[in-house]
N, C-alpha and C positions, 0 to 999 in steps of 0.2 A: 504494500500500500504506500504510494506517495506521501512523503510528509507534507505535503500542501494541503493531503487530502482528509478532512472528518470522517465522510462518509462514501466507502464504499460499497456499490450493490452488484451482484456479478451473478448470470446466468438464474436469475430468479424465478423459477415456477412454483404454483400457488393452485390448487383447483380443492373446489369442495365435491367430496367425492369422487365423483368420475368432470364433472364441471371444471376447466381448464379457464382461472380467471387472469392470473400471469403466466407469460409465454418468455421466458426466456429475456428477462429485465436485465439491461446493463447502465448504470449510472456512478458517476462520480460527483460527489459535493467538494470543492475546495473549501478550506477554510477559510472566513470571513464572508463567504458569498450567501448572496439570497437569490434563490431557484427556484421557481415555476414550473410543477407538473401539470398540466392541462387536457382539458379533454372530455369529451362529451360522457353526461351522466351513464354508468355501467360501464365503463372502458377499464375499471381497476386500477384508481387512483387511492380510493380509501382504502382498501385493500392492502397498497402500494404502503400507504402511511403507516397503516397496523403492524405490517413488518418493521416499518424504520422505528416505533415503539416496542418492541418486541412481542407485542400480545400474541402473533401470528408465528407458528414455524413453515417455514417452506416447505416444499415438494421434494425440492433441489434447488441448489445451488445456496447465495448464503448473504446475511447485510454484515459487512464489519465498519463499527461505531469506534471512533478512538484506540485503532487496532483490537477491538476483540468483535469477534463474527458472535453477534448477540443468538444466537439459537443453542449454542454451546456452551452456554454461562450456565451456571446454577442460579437459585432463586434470590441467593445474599449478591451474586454477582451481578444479576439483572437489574435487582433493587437498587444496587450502586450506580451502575450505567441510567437509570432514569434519572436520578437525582440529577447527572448532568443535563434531562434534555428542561424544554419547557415545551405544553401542549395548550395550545389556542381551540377552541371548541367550537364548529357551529353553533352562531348564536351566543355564544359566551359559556353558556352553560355555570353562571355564579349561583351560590347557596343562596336561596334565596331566603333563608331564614338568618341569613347573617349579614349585619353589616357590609358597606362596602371596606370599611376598616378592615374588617376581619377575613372579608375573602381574600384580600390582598395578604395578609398577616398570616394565612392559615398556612401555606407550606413554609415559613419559617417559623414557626412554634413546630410543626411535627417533626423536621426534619432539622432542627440545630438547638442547641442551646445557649441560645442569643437570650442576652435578660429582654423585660419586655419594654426598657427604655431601648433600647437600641432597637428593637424591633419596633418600634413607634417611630425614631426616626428613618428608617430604612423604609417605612407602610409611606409616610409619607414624601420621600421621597420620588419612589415610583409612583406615584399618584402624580406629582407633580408633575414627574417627567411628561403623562401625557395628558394633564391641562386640567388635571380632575382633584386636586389635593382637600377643594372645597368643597369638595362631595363625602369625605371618611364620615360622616356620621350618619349618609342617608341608607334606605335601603334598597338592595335592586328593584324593587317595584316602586321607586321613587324617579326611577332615571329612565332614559329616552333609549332607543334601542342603539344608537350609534352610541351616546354613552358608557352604556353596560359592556360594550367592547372592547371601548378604551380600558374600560377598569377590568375588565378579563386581559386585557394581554398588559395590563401593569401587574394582575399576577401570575403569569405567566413566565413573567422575565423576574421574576421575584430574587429566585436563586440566583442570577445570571446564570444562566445552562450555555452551553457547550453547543448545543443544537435545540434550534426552535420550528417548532411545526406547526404551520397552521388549515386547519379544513374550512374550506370556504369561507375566509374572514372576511369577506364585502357580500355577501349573502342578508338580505334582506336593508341593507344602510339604503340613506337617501343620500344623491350624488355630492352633498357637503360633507355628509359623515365619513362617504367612500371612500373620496379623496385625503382627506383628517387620517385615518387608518391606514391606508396606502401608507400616506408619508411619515407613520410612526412607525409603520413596519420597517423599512427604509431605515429612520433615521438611528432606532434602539438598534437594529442588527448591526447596524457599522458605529455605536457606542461602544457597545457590550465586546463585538469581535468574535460575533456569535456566524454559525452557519445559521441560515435558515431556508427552511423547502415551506412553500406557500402550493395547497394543492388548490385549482380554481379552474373554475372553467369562464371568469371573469377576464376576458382578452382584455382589455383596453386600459385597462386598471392597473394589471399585473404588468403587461410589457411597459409601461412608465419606471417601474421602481426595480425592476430584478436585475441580474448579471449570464440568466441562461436560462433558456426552458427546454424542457422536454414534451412533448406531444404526444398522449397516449391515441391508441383504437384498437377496441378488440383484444386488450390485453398484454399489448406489442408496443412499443417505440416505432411513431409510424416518420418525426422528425424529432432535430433539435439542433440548438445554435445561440446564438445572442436574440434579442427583441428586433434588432434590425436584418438579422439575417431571418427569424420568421414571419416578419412583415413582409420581405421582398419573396418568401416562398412560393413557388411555382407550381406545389404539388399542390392535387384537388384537394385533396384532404384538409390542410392546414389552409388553401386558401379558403375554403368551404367556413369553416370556422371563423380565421381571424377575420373574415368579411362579414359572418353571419347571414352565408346565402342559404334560399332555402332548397335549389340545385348541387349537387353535388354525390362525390360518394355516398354523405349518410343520408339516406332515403327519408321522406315526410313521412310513408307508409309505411307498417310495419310487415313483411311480409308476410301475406295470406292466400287466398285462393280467389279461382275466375270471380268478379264484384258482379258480372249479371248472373252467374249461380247462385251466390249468396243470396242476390233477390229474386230467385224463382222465377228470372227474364229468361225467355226465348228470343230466339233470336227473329 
């Protein structure tokens, strides 16, 4: 594994059962970059993520995190290796019985033994960092939806992790909050000196602020390159997508049978 490199993915297959949902995944995350998996819903992207948290063992082939291939770790060893990552949730996913003080606060009371002065200044500091420092006393059901995101990936990055992952974090925002969250992802990943993989199927958003994407279909690597080399892409697929036509390889229809059979037409 390259020392440049956090994360490597190599020959990855994943199927539930007989169900083949990765095919042979090959990826490299440098360290300090932020990476754009993409691609249209059921392509095995979250999938793709479950692996790079270890929840998921492969088929074959293998993810290694900070040189250890996480499927091979024991359970004290796994638990070690997440400490480093941080996980961004659709939607935020905060307790919603707790404070935003406390969501923020809650993996460093479990995971160190920081007094709770010091963990008071460190709660608000990432608060601060992204704009919310004056919210620690309200509850998630007090805050706006792009809000509660911000204060989900200020705990997120709580620990400062090694690697940061996020599943569809511009999902559901309005275009001021998108952009707001964009530019935090951005801005905390090259603070911290964190990798981060952003999976989305959010083009326009994502190619603003990344350093590489990759392009899933079908469970396969269909491209990949810089934001500007998949803007200028020539293949159907990827232009299909970054243009948001609705011709192309992936079909409006899902494949079925003759449509005047279905209706009982003769011809």
């Amino acid at each position: 594994m390259s020392s440049s490199a956090l994360v490597e993915i190599r020959d990855l297959n994943f199927a539930y059962d007989q169900r083949a949902i990765l095919k042979g995944i090959n990826m490299t995350f440098p360290k300090g970059k932020l990476i754009a998996i993409m691609g249209s819903s059921g392509c095995g992207k979250t999938t793709l993520l479950r692996h790079l948290g270890g929840a998921l063992k492969p088929t074959q082939g293998y993810v290694k995190v900070d040189g250890k291939i996480l499927h091979e770790l024991d359970s004290d060893g796994l638990y070690a290796m997440r400490r480093k990552m941080g996980m961004l949730f659709q939607f935020g996913a905060l307790f919603t019985d707790m404070s935003v003080f406390d969501n923020v606060a809650f993996q460093m009371r479990e995971h160190t033994d920081l007094t709770e002065d010091l963990i008071h200044d460190l709660v608000m500091m990432k608060l601060h960092a992204v704009g919310l420092r004056g919210t620690h006393d309200l509850m998630p059901s007090e805050l706006s939806g792009g809000m509660a995101r911000r204060v989900a990936l200020a705990r997120t990055v709580a620990l400062d992790p090694l690697l940061v992952m996020y599943d569809e974090p511009f999902a559901g925002l309005d275009p001021i909050s998108l952009t707001v969250v964009g530019d935090l992802i951005r801005r905390l990943n090259d603070a911290l000196g964190a990798t981060s993989v952003i999976v989305t199927h959010d083009v326009q958003e994502s190619l603003k602020i990344v350093d590489y994407v990759y392009f899933m279909a079908g469970g396969v690597i269909v491209a990949e390159g810089t934001p500007a080399e998949i803007i200028a892409s020539k293949k159907e697929y990827v232009h299909q997508f970054v243009h948001g036509e609705m011709d192309g390889p992936v079909p409006f229809h899902y494949p079925g049978g003759d449509y005047r059979q279905d209706l009982n037409l003769r011809a």
